[in-house]
Structures are given as structure tokens and as C-alpha cells.
C-alpha positions, -999 to +999 in steps of 0.1 A: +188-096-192+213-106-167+204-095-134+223-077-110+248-094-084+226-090-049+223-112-023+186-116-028+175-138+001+192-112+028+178-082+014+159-061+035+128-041+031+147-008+023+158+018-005+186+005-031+190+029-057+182+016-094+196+025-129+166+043-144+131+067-132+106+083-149+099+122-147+074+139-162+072+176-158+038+198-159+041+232-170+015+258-191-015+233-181-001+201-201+021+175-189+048+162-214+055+127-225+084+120-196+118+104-200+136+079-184+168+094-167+192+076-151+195+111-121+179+100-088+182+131-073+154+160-076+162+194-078+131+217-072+133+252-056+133+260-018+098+271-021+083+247-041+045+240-034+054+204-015+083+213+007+055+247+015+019+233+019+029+191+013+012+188-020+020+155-032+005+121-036+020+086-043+013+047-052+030+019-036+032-014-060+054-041-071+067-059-097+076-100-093+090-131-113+065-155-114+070-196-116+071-196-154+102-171-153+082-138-163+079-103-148+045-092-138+027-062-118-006-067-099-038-041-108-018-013-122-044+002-139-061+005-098-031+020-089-039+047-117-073+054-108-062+061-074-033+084-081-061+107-105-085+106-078-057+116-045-047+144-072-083+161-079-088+159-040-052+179-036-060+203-067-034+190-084-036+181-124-045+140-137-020+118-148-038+098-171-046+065-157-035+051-195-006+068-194+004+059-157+003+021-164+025+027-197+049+049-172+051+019-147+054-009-171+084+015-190+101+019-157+103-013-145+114-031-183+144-005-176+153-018-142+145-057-149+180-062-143+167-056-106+135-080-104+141-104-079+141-141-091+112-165-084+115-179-047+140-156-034+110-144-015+120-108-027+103-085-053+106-050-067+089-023-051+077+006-071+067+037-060+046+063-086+045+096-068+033+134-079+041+172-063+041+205-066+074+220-078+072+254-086+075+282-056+043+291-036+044+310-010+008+320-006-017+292+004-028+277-031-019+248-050+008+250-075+012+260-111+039+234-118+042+197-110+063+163-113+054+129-121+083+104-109+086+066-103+116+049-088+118+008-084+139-005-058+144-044-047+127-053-014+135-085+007+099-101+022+082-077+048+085-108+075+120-117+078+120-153+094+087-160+090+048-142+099+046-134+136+009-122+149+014-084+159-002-069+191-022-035+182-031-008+200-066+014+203-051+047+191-057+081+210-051+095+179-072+103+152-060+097+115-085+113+094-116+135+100-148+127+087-148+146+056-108+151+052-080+129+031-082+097+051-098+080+017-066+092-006-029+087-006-013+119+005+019+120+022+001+145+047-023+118+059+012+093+065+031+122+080+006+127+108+004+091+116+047+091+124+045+104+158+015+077+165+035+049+159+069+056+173+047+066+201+031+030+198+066+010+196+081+026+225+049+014+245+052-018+231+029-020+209+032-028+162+008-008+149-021+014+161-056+006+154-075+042+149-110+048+148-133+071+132-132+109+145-163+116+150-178+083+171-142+068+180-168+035+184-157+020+147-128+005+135-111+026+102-073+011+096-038+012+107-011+044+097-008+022+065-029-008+057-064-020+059-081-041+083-098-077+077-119-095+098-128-133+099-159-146+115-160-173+137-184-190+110-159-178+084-171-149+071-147-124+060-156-084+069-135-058+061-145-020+073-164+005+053-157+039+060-156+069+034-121+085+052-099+051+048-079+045+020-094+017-010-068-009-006-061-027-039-050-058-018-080-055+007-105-049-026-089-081-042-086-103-009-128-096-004-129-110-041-106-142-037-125-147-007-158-151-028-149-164-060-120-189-053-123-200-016-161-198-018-168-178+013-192-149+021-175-119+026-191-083+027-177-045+040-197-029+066-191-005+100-173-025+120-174-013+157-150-018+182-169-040+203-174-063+182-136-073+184-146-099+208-166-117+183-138-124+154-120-155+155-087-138+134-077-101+122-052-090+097-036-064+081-040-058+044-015-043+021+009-041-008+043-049+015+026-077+035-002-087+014-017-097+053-001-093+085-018-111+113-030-096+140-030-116+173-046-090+199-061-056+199-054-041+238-078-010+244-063+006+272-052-024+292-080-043+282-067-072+260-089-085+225-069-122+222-084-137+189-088-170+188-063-175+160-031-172+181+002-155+187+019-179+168+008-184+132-019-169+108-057-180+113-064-207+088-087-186+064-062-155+065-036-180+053-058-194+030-067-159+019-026-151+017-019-185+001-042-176-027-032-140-037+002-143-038-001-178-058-021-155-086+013-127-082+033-151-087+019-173-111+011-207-094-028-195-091-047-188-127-055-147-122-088-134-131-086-110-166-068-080-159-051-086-124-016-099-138+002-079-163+035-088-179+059-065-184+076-072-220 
């Protein structure tokens, strides 16, 4: 397929509408087999269930062309299994894992036209979300819901190269002990906006938040995971049941081990420790890592030894690797890559 005339080097990390979605509509307690439409806008009721009480979940994912010229996703089938398990926390109904991956594979053949070509340094984002669409107006979930994925192209997340961000110890908290912090609600993202425009004006990237109930451990930022290198090399990531399972984190802990050989292991993580890492990062589908070059806790600067200027060596070597097995230079383990045809 001939692909579509866009500048793909100067694209930005933004919304450009695409030809095709998938919808799938749940009604009488079974969801039907979904179209393909080429309608971008939704029409639901003024008091539908998600505008109401915010029931709705979502993925985040891409799509790439690797070296050999072919169109792949990374761990759909994880992307599944965490949409079914945000739903049953929100009361709303499973979309299959099985049929999820068909859905996104389906989706993104449509709008291949819109894949960005191997070392453009773009790729095709795709974003799976679920919500309630019938009206509620009493506190429950809904009867009624929709399954939708759009795909839109996405320049890289670091225009002119990786930069080390500055963090901030958040006031905030982001998730409560026994609340939604460890699924993908839009709730748990809404919360966080007030955080971080709060945190640019200051100054500051991102916010670093810590557990409710302690504030003594480190959790993640308002959208990615946090990884930790050892000054003997050792890469820890946090364990905490209210932070979301990162795909990328989950498969960055198992490059770590299996192809670059190091020991790597989740655990508490407390905030004094900071001191003690020689590099940080930020883990996640739009970034794969973000490098973190200091932590300031209320004036008190955490300066890791890896710099302001570039990545550590081992979070490189840790970026290097995962998105050479996206995009084809690195042989995947069995199941990670999966072409769409």
C-alpha cells in the first residue's frame, strides 16, 4: 500500500485523524463482532455513564516498520490482559483478550497507509479504549458500553534528541493504597493533570509520587514507571500493588536479564535511597525510557551520577536493546513481535 504523503521526520507527538476505527457496541449482556467505520466522531447521550461517573479504561500501544520493511506491534496480547483486568476493577464487561488483539491487528492493516517508514524515527500510535454509553444518572456502572480503537502517526517523543529531566517529590498523592493506581483508568490520569501543570510552572518535567499511606517509597510518575540502576549495575524497578504493570518496564526487567546479562529484581524502593542509584529513568510506551537526571525533594537536589546531558550507559543499553527487538535489528523472544498481515 502506498503510504500517505506526510512529512514524517517533522511530525509531532499529536492527534492526526486516520481513515478507519473499530467500534464495538455492548448491549443485552453481549458485545457484537465490531466494524470498522471510517466516523471518528462518537455520539453517546448527555448522560451517558463516562461523561457521569468517568467509567472508561484505555491501552496505549504502537505499531512500527521494522528494518526488513514489515509492520509489527509489541505484546498486544499484554495490552489485552490489562484492558480485561482495568474493566472488572471499573464493573465494566471483558473484551476478550483474543478478540482485542484481532481488533488491533484489524485496525491498524486498515490504516497501514499511515505506519511510519523505517528510520523516520516515527511510529503509529494506537489507542484501545472502553466506556459506558448508555445514561446513568444514579451512581452505578452502566448497562451499555463501547469498545473503540483509533491509530494515529506520532513523531519520536524526544524531538532533537534525549535530554535528562529534573523531577519533582510530589505533594500529591496519585493512588491510595487499595484504589485504581494498579489499572488504566482515565480517572487515575485525570487527577494527576493539575499535578503536573502545577509541576511545569515550578519548573519542574514530571512529578515523582509516593505511596499514600508512608509517602517514604517511590510508586511512578502521572504516566510511566520508574527504573533504577545500581551503582554495581543492578537494575530495580519499584513494586507496589497501586502502580500500573508497565508492558515496557515488565519487558526492560527481562532484556536486562536475558540479553544484557544483568541482575535485575522489583522491590520497595524508598526515597532515600535515591542517593544510592547511579541513573533513573522513566519507562513507557511513548518514550520506551526517559532519563532522569535529578530528583529535588523540596529544595534538596538527588543529582545521579549519570548526568544532565545523555542517558546512563546501562539505561541506553537497556533502550538500545528494546527498540532494536521493535524494530527488527534485535531477534525478539516468541511472542513479543507480531506482524500485522
Amino acid at each position: 500500500m502506498e503510504k500517505k504523503n506526510i512529512d514524517w521526520a517533522n511530525l509531532g507527538f499529536g492527534y492526526i485523524q486516520t481513515d478507519y476505527r473499530f467500534v464495538s457496541n455492548y448491549k443485552n449482556g453481549a458485545w457484537d463482532d465490531g466494524i470498522l467505520t471510517e466516523d471518528a466522531n462518537v455520539v453517546i447521550n448527555e448522560c451517558a455513564g463516562v461523561l457521569q461517573y468517568a467509567q472508561t479504561v484505555f491501552e496505549g500501544m504502537k505499531a512500527y516498520t521494522t528494518v526488513d520493511g514489515r509492520i509489527v506491534t509489541f505484546r498486544p496480547d499484554l495490552n489485552g490482559e490489562r484492558l480485561e483486568q482495568s474493566a472488572a476493577r471499573l464493573e465494566m464487561p471483558i473484551f476478550p483478550k483474543d478478540k482485542f488483539v484481532e481488533a488491533v491487528i484489524k485496525t491498524i492493516k486498515a490504516n497501514e497507509a499511515y505506519v511510519p517508514p523505517y528510520g523516520s524515527g516515527a511510529t503509529l500510535y494506537v489507542r484501545p479504549y472502553m466506556f459506558g454509553s448508555n445514561p446513568v444518572i444514579g451512581v452505578k456502572p452502566a448497562d451499555e458500553y463501547q469498545f473503540r480503537i483509533f491509530t494515529t502517526p506520532v513523531g519520536p517523543y524526544f524531538k532533537g534528541g534525549v535530554k535528562p529531566l529534573t523531577i519533582r517529590v510530589s505533594d500529591f498523592d496519585r493512588a491510595a493504597p487499595n484504589g485504581t493506581g494498579h489499572i488504566k483508568a482515565g480517572l487515575n490520569y485525570a487527577m494527576s493533570l493539575h499535578a503536573i501543570v502545577d509541576a511545569h510552572k515550578q519548573g519542574f518535567d514530571e512529578n515523582m509520587y509516593l505511596d499514600a499511606k508512608t509517602r517514604t517509597k517511590v510508586e511512578e510518575t502521572g504516566g510511566a514507571n520508574f527504573l533504577f540502576v545500581t551503582k554495581d549495575g543492578k537494575v530495580v524497578t519499584p513494586k507496589s500493588s497501586s502502580i500500573l504493570p508497565s508492558i515496557t518496564r515488565r519487558s526492560l526487567v527481562q532484556v536486562a536479564k536475558e540479553y544484557l546479562g544483568l541482575e535485575a529484581e522489583e522491590r520497595e524502593v524508598y526515597l532515600d535511597e535515591l542517593k544510592d542509584f547511579a541513573e533513573c529513568g522513566l519507562c513507557g510506551t511513548a518514550a520506551v525510557i526517559s532519563p532522569v537526571g535529578k530528583v529535588v525533594d523540596h529544595g534538596k537536589e538527588i543529582c545521579f551520577p549519570s548526568g544532565m546531558t545523555e542517558m546512563g550507559p546501562v539505561t541506553k543499553k537497556l533502550y538500545e536493546t528494546l527498540t532494536g527487538i521493535q524494530m527488527g535489528t534485535i531477534k525478539a523472544p516468541e511472542g513479543w513481535v507480531v506482524e500485522i498481515k
